[in-house]
N, C-alpha and C positions, 0 to 999 in steps of 0.2 A: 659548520655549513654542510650539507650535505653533497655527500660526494666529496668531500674535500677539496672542493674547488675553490678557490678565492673569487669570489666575485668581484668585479669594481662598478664603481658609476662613476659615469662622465658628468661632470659641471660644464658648459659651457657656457663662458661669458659673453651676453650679447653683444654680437657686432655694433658698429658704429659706421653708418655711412655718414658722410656728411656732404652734403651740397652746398655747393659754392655761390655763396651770393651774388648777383650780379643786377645793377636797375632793373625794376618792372618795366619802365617807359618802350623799352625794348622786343617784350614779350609779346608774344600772343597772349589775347584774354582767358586761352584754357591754360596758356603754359607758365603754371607758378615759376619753375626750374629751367631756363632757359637752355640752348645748346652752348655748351663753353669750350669745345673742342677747339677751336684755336686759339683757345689761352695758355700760358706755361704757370705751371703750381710745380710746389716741390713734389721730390716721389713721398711716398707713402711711407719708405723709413726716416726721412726728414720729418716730414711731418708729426708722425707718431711723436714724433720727440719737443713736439711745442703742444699737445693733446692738452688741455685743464686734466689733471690727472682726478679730478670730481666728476668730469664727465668717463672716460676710459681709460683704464688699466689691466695690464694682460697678469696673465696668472705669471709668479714669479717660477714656479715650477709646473709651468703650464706643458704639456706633451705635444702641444701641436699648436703655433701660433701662425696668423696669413696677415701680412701687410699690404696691400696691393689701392694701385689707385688705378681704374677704369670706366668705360663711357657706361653709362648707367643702363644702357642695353646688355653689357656682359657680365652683371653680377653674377650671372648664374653660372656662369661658365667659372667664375673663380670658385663658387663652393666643389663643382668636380673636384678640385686638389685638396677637399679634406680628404682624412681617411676614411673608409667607409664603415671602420670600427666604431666613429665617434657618435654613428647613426644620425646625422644631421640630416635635415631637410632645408634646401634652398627656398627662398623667395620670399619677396621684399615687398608685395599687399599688389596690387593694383599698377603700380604705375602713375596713375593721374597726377597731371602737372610737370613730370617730368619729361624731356625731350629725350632720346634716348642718345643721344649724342653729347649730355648733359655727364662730365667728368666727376668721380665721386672715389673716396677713396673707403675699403672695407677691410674693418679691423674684428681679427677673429681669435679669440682662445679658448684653449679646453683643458682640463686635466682630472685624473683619476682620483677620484676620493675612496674610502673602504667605507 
């Protein structure tokens, strides 16, 4: 390589939010994902650990993994605590359907490949 610098690149595997089901009957007609803020769910490293590991799996020599479970208004605020090496970019589409008060938990991994 030139310059003799080792380059690497980052893999990130994509997060998993997952929203928590709860009856329509309760909804508003625009709100697919209701408010579930006074429900109790396990934290986010409980959880992690009943995941179908078909749907999510973290790198096993991942450099930088996020478990976090929060109201669907501060996802954003959790990607702030990646590093700013991994060059990530937050944000999660739109919004619609969600309340923002709507609990969700986000699973994040990355690691260096050559």
């Amino acid at each position: 390589m030139a310059g003799g610098g080792k380059v690497k690149k980052v893999i990130i595997m994509s997060f998993l939010i997952l929203a928590f089901t709860m009856p329509f009957a309760q909804a508003n007609e625009l709100e697919k994902y209701p408010s579930n803020a006074e429900k109790n769910f396990l934290g986010a490293y409980d959880y992690y650990h009943q995941v179908n590991r078909s749907e999510y799996t973290e790198y096993p020599d991942s450099v930088f993994k996020l478990r976090e479970k929060v109201l669907y208004k501060d996802i954003n605020k959790v990607f702030s605590n990646v590093p700013k090496q991994l060059n990530t970019t937050s944000g999660v589409g739109d919004g619609v359907g969600y309340n923002p008060k709507r609990q969700v938990y986000v699973f994040f991994s990355a690691k260096y490949v050559n």
